[in-house]
Each structure stands twice: as structure tokens, then as C-alpha cells.
C-alpha positions as CSV (number, residue, x, y, z in Angstrom):
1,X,-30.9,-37.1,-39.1
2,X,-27.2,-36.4,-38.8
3,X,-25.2,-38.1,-41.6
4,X,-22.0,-39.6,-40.4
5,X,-18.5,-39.6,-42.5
6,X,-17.0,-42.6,-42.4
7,X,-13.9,-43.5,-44.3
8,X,-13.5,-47.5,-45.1
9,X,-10.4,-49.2,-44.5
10,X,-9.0,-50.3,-48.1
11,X,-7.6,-53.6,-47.3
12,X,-7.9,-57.0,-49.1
13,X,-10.5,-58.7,-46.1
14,X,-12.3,-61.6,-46.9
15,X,-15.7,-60.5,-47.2
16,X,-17.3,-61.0,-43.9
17,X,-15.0,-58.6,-42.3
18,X,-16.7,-54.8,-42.0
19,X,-14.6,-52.1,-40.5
20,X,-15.5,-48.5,-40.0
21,X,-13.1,-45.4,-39.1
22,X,-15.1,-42.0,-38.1
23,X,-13.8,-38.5,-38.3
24,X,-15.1,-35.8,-36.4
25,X,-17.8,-34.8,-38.4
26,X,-21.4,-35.6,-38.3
27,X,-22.6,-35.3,-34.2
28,X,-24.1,-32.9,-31.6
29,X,-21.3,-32.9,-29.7
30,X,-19.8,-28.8,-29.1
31,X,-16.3,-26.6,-29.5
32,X,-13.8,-28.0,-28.7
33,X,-15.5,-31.7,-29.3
34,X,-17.3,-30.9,-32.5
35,X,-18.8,-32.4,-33.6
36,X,-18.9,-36.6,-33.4
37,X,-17.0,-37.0,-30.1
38,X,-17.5,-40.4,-28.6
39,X,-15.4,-40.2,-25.6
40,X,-16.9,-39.8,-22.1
41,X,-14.0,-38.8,-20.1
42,X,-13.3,-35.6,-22.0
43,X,-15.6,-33.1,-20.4
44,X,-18.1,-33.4,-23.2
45,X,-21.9,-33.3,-22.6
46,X,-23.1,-36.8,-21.5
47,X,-25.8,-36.5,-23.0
48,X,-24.1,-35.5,-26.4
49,X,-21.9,-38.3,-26.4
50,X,-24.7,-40.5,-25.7
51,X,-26.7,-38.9,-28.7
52,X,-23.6,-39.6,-30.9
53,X,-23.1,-43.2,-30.0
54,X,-26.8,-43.8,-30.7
55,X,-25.8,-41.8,-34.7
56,X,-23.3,-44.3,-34.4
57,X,-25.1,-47.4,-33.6
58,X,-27.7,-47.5,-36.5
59,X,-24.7,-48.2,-39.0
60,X,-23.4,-51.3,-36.7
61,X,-24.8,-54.8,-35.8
62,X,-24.5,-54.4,-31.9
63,X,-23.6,-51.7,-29.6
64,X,-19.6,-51.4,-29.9
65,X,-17.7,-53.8,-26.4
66,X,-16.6,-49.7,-25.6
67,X,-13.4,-50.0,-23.6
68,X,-11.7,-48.3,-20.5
69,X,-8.5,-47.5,-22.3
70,X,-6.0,-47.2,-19.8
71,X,-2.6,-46.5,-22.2
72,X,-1.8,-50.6,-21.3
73,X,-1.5,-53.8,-22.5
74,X,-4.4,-55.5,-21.4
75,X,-6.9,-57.6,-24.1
76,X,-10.5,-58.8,-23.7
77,X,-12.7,-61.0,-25.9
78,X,-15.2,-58.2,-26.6
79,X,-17.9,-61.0,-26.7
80,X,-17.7,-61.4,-22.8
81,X,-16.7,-58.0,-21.8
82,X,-18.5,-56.8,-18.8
83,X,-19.6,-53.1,-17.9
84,X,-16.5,-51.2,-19.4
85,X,-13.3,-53.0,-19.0
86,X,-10.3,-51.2,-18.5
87,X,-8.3,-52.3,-21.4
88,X,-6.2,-51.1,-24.6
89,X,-7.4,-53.8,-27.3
90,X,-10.6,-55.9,-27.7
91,X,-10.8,-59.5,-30.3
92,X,-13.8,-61.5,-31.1
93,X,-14.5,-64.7,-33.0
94,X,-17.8,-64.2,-32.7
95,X,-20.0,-62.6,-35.6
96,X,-21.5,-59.4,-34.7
97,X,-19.8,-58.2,-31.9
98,X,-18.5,-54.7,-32.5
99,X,-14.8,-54.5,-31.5
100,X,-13.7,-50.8,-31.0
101,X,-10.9,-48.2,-30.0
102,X,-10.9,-44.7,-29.3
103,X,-8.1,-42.3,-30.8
104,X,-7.5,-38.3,-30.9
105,X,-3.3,-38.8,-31.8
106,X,-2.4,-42.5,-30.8
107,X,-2.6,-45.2,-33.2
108,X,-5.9,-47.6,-34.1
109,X,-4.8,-50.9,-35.4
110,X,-7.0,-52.8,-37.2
111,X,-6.7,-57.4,-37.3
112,X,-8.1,-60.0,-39.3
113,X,-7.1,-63.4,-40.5
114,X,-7.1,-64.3,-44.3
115,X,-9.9,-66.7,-43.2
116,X,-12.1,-64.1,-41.7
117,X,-12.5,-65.8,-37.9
118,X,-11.2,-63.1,-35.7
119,X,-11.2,-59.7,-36.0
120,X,-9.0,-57.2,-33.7
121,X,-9.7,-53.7,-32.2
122,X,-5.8,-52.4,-30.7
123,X,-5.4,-48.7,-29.2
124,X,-2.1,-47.8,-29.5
125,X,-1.2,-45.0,-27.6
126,X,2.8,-44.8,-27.4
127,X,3.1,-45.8,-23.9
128,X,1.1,-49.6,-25.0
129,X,2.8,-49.3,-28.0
130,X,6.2,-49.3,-26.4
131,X,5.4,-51.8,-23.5
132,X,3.5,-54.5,-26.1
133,X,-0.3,-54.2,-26.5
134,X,0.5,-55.5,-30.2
135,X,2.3,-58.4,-29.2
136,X,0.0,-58.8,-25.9
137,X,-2.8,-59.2,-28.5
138,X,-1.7,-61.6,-31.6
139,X,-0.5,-63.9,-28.5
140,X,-3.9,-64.0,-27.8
141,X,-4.8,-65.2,-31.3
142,X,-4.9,-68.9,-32.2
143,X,-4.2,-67.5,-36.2
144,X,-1.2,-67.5,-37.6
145,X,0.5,-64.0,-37.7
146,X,1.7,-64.9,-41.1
147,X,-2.3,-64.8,-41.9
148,X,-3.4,-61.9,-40.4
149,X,-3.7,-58.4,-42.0
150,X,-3.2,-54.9,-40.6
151,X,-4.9,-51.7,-40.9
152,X,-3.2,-48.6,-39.3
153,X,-5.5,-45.9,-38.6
154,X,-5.3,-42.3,-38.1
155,X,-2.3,-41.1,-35.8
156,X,-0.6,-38.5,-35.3
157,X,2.5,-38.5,-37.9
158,X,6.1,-38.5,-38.4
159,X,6.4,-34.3,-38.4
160,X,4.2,-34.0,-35.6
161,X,4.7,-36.3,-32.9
162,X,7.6,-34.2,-30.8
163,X,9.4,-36.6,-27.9
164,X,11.8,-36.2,-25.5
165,X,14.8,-38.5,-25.2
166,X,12.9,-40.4,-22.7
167,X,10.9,-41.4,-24.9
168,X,13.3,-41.8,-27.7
169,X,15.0,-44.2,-24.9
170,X,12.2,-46.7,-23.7
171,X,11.8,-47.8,-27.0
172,X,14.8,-48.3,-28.4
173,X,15.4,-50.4,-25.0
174,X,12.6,-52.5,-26.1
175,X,13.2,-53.0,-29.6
176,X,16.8,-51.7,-31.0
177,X,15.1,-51.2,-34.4
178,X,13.1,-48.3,-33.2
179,X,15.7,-46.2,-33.6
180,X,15.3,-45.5,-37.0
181,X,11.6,-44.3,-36.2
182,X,13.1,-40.7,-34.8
183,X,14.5,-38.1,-36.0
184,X,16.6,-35.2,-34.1
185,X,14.6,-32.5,-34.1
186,X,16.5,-29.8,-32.4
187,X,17.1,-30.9,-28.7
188,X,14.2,-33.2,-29.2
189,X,13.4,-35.9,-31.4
190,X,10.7,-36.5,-34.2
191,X,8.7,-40.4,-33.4
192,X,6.9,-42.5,-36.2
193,X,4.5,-44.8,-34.1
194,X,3.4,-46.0,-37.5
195,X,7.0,-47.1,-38.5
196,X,7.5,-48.5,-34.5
197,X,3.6,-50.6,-35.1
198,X,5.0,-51.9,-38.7
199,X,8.3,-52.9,-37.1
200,X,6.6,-54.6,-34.1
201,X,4.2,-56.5,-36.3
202,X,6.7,-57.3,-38.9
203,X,8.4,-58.8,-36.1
204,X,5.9,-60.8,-34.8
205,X,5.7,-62.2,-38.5
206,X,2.7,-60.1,-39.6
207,X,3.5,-59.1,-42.9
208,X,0.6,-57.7,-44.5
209,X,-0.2,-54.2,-43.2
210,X,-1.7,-51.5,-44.8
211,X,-3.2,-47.7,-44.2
212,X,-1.1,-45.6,-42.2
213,X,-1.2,-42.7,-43.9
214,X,-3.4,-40.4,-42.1
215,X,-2.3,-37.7,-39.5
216,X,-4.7,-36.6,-36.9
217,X,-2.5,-33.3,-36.1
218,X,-2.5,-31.8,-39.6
219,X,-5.9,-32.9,-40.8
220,X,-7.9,-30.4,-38.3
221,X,-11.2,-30.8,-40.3
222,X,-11.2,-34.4,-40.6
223,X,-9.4,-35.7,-37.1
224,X,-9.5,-34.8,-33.1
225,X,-5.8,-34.3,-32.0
226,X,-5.3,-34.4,-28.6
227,X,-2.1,-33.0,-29.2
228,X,-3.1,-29.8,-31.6
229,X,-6.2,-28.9,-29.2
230,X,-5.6,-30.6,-25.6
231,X,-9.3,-30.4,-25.1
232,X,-10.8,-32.1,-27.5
233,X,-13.1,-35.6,-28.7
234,X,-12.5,-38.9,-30.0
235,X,-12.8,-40.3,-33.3
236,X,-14.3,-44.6,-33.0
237,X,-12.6,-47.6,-35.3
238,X,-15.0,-50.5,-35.4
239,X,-14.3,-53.9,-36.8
240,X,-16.9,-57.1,-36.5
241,X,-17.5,-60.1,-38.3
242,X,-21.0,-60.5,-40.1
């Protein structure tokens, strides 16, 4: 049987919380989506997907609420999601039900309250990001956002992710602060989505954040990158309640 390489979020949860980041490692899945690819709109083999997220399930307590990311700011309670629904982030106060985003550059986050009630599955790609799918989703919370605790995943980092001013532009129309997330990079400008995510959650009041420190682009054995490969899989970050 294929052993999968997982890497566990180190953060202070109360014990009942279980997350679960993947890297690319350990499927059936072929060049360019080698090897654990659990996206089914990247040209992959169906079948080798499927294969994958049946590796995947034997380590989990249901079959992951699997989302339709669409790169917006809609939320569902994974507990009564039907089909696939097209959204960016997934909650659940309901133990056993797998809450899960897909990433090969944009940025999982990772929730939980300090009382271990709800956990929180965000997928944010810049454009949700920029527009609100973190703020979209703690207003969904009855917890505090002084209580809850963040996990940044993966992403694409700070000396990779190349924007135009365009870019540069719609976020610092949001949020004024997000300007000192880029830096001129010849005609173009350098963007920290983690620095953006910790200034949006910061201002929201969440104050307790960690990971963050992975980049997808430069870590080729460990991480998909959309933008390194263009054709390539999707890595799965999982958080339930047992």
C-alpha cells in the first residue's frame, strides 16, 4: 500500500482538533501530477484521483465535504454540503466531518476555537483573499475571533509570487495596510499573501496564527505549484473534530 507523507500542523489545539496537510508524494497519480494529486479538474486520470482520495481516506474519519473552489467568497457548513458545492471555505461544529481545501500556490488556512467546537477549512487563492473569504468565514462563526487560532499552510512565498500593479492595486483599495506586503520588483511587484492573511485576521481580532512558512514554488519535491509547472496537481488540508 502506498504510504502517504503528511506533515502536522504544529499549533497549540485543544486535543480533539486533528489536521492533516499532504505534499505531493505518496499516489498513483502521473508527470506532471505526480504523484498524490487530488484535484479533478486538472486533466489528471479520474481514475487516479479517485485511487488517491481512497489512500487518502483510510487516515480520516469520513470522506473529506470536497469543495467546488471557485476563487470566491462563499462558505458552507461541510456537515450539510450537498454534491460538490461551489465554494472557497467549508466550517463544521460537528465531530467527524472532514473539512478540506485544495491548494497548488494559493494559501490554506486552517481555524479552530480555543474550546475545540468548530473547526475551519479556508482556500485562499488571492482573488478570495483580496475580496474577503477570511472575513466571509469568521462572520460565520458564533466564536470569538479573539479565541480562534490560525494555521497558514503551504503558499506560494514572498520571492515568488510576481503581480502586476493591478494586483498591487485591488488590495491596497481594500485594506490600505496591504501595501507593505509588496515589494517593487522591477516593473512589477513582489506579494506576500501570508503577510496580507495575517493582516486580515489580525484585523478581524484573530491574534493567534501560526505556520506560514512553507513555499509551494521553491519546494518542488514536496509541493504542486501551479505557478512553477502550469499543469500540475493539488496538494489536500483537512481539519475535523473527533
Amino acid at each position: 500500500m502506498n504510504k502517504l507523507n503528511f506533515i502536522v500542523p504544529d499549533w497549540p489545539v485543544p486535543a480533539n482538533v486533528k489536521a492533516l496537510q499532504t505534499t505531493r508524494a505518496g499516489g498513483i497519480s502521473q508527470a506532471p501530477y505526480d504523484s498524490l494529486n487530488f484535484g479533478e479538474h486538472v486533466k489528471d486520470n479520474p481514475m487516479h484521483v479517485a485511487h488517491n482520495r481512497q489512500l487518502l481516506s483510510l487516515y480520516l474519519p469520513s470522506e473529506p465535504a470536497w469543495l467546488n473552489q471557485v476563487h470566491g467568497i462563499s462558505v458552507v457548513d461541510a456537515a450539510n454540503t450537498i454534491c460538490v458545492p461551489g465554494a472557497d471555505a467549508s466550517y463544521t461544529m460537528r465531530k467527524n466531518v472532514v473539512c478540506v481545501t485544495m491548494t497548488a500556490d494559493c494559501l490554506p488556512v486552517l481555524l479552530c476555537d480555543t474550546a475545540g467546537t468548530v473547526v475551519v477549512a479556508i482556500h485562499a487563492g488571492w482573488r478570495s483573499l483580496c475580496d474577503g473569504v477570511i472575513e466571509a468565514t469568521v462572520s460565520k462563526l458564533t466564536a470569538k475571533p479573539a479565541d480562534l487560532l490560525a494555521w497558514l499552510g503551504p503558499a506560494i512565498g514572498p520571492n515568488a509570487f510576481e503581480v502586476g500593479d493591478e494586483v498591487r492595486e485591488q488590495f491596497i483599495t481594500k485594506d490600505a495596510q496591504a501595501e507593505l506586503a509588496f515589494q517593487a520588483h522591477g516593473d512589477k511587484w513582489l506579494g506576500d499573501i501570508v503577510q496580507i492573511a495575517t493582516q486580515r485576521l489580525n484585523k478581524l481580532g484573530v491574534t493567534k496564527i501560526y505556520g506560514g512558512d512553507l513555499c509551494t514554488f521553491t519546494d518542488e519535491e514536496r509541493f504542486f505549484s501551479f505557478r512553477r509547472d502550469g499543469d500540475t496537481g493539488r496538494m489536500a488540508t483537512m481539519i475535523w473534530l473527533a
